[in-house]
C-alpha positions in Angstrom: 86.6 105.2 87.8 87.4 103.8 83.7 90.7 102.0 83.8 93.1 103.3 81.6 92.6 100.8 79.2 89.2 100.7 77.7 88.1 100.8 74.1 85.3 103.5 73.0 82.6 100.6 73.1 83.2 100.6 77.1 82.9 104.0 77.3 80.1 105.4 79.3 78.4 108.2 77.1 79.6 111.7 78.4 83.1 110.2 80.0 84.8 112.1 77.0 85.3 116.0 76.8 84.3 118.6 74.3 86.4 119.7 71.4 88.2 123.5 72.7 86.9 123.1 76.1 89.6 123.4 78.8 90.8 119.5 78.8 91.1 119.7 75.1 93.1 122.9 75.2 95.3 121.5 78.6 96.0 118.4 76.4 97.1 121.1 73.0 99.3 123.1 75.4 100.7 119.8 76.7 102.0 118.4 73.0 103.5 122.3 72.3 105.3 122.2 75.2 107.0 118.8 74.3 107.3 119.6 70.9 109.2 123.0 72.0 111.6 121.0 74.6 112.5 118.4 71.5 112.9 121.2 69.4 115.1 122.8 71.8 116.6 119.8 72.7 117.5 118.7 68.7 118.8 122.5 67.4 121.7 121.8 70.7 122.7 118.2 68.7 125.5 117.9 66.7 124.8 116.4 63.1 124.8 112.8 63.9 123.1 112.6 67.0 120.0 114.5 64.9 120.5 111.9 62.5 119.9 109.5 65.4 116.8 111.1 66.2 115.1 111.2 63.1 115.8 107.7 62.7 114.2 107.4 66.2 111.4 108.9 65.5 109.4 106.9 62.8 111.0 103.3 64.9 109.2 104.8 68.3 105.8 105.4 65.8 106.1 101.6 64.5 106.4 100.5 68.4 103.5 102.6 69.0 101.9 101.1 66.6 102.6 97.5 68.0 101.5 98.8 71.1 97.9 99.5 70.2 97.6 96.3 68.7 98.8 94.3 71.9 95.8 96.6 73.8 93.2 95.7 71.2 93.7 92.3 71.4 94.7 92.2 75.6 91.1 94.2 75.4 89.5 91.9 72.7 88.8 94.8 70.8 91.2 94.4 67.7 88.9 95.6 64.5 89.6 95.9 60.7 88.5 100.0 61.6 91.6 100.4 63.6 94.1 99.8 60.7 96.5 102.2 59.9 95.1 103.0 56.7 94.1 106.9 57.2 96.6 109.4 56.5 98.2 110.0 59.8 98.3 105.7 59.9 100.0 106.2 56.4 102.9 108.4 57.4 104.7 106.1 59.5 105.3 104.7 56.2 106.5 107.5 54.8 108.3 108.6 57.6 110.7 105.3 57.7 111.3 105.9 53.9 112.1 109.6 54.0 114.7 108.6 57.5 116.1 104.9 55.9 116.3 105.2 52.4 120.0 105.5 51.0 119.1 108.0 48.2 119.2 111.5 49.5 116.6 112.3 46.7 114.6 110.0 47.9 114.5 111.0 51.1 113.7 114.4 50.0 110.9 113.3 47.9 109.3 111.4 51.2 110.5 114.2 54.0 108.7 117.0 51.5 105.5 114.4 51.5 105.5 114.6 55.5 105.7 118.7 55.9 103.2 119.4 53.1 100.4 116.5 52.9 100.7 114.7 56.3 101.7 117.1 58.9 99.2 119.5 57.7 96.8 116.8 58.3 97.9 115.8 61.4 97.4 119.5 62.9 94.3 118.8 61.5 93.6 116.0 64.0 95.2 117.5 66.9 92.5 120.7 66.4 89.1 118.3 65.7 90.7 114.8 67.6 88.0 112.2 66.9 89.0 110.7 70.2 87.7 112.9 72.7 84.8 110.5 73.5 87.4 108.8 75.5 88.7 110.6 79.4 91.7 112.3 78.9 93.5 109.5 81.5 92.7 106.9 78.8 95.6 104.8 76.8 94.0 105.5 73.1 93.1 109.3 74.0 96.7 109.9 75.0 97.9 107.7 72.2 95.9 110.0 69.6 98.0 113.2 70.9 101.3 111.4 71.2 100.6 109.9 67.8 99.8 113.1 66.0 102.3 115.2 67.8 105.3 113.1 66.5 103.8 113.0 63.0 104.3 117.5 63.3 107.2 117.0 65.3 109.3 114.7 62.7 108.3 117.5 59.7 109.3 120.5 61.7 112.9 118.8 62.4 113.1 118.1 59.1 112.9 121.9 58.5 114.8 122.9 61.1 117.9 120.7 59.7 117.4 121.9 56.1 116.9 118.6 55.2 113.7 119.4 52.9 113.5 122.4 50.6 109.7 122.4 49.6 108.4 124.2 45.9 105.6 124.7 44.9 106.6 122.6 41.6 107.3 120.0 43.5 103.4 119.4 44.4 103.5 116.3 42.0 105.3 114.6 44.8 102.1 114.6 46.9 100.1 113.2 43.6 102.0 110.6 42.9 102.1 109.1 46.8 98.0 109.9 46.7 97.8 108.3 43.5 99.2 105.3 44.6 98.1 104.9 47.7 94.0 106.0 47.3 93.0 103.3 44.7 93.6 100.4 46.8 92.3 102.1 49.9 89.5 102.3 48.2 88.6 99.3 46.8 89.5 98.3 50.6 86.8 100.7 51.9 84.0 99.4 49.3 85.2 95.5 50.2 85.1 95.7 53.6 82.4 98.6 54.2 85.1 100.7 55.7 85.3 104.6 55.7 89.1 104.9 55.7 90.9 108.2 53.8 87.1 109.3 54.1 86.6 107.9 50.4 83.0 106.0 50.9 81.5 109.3 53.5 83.0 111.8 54.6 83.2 113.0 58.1 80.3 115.5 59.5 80.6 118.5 59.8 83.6 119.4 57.7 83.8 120.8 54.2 83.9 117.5 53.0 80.2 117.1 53.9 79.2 119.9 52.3 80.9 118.5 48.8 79.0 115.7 49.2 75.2 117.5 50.0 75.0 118.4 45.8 77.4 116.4 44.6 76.6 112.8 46.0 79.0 109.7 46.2 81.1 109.2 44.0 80.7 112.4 42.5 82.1 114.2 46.0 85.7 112.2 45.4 86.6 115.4 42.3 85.5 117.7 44.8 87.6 116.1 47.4 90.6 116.2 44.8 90.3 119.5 44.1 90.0 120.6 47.9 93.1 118.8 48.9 95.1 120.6 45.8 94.3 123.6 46.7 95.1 123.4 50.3 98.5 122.0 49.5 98.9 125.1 47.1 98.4 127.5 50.0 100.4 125.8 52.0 103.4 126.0 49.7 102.9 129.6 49.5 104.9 130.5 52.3 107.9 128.3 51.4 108.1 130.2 48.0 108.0 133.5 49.8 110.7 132.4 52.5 112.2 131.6 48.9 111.5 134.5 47.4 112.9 136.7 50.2 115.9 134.8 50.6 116.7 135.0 47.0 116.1 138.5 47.2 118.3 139.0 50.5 121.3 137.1 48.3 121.1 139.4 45.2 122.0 142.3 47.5 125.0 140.7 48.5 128.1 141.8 47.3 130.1 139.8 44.1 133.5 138.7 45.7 
């Protein structure tokens, strides 16, 4: 039997399980019903106890965070690859700014980041995990799921408590905190001969691979660019049509 604690270079090969096999889709069900019960659970709080658990939320990711670290090391395993310098690493980050910050706008700016660029993403993960070589009894395979579950979860409460309006004119948000954060990531990357934000290779097998078949490194990057801005343009569609309809519903109503 694996303990429950061991890194991916301990793993015997075929411990893991297939991507949309049945332990894949038991461990999907498993993170919708928790997000559901939370869900539940925070539309039944009164203002300030949602407040507490937004603020909850991004403190448990940073502990989780902690946690990993204490494994790595407890394993002997701690690595510059395990930093949390990919997007779903990022959005703790975020998250603590978009719950802590005093300035409401500010915590717009950062809560509309986490529903359009990094939950997104995160569903992303949870669909192709890169962490199923692991058993699904395994610390780092349940910490990928628990880790990209509460990056969806804290969006969708954000939602649900109105606390982020997103427009699609507001997609400058997402360029700015890309802008800043992708330079030094990856001069990072080409220092340290690391892959992280997918900026030196992308991952195979995905669209990103494609790009980079005719248009080579660095020349995949504009590609890249242009992929993410126009998936963060469809996914702002259906905000401006919940708009849209809700506008529409309001002009109907009668002037008092």
């Amino acid at each position: 039997m694996i303990p429950f604690f061991t890194y991916e270079d301990d793993i015997p090969a075929g411990a893991g399980y297939q991507i949309f096999s049945a332990k894949h889709f038991a461990c999907l069900l498993t993170v919708a019903v928790l997000m559901a019960v939370i869900g539940f659970f925070f539309v039944k709080q009164d203002e300030k106890n949602r407040d507490r658990i937004l603020l909850a939320i991004p403190v448990f990711l940073l502990c989780m965070e902690a946690s990993k670290w204490i494994v790595l090391f407890s394993l002997h395993h701690a690595n510059i690859g395990m930093l949390p310098l990919h997007l779903c690493g990022l959005a703790v980050y975020d998250y603590l700014l978009a719950s802590f910050l005093p300035s409401e706008k500010a915590r717009s700016f950062f809560g509309e980041i986490a529903v359009i660029l990094l939950a997104p993403g995160s569903v992303f993960a949870l669909l192709l995990p890169d962490w199923t070589l692991y058993p699904v009894w395994n610390f780092f395979n349940m910490y990928g799921y628990l880790w990209h579950e509460l990056l969806v979860l804290y969006s969708v409460l954000l939602l649900i408590d109105h606390r982020v309006s997103p427009r699609i004119y507001h997609i400058w948000y997402e360029a700015v905190f890309l802008g800043v954060i992708v330079p030094p990531i990856y001069v990072f990357d080409r220092r340290f001969r690391c892959n992280y934000m997918f900026v030196n290779w992308p991952p195979e097998g995905t669209p990103l691979s494609w790009l980079f078949s005719f248009m080579g490194n660095p020349g995949y990057l504009l590609g890249y660019a242009v992929m993410a801005a126009l998936v963060m343009l469809v996914i702002y569609v259906p905000f401006e049509v919940i708009h849209a309809i809700r506008k529409k519903d309001v002009s109907f109503l009668p002037k008092m």
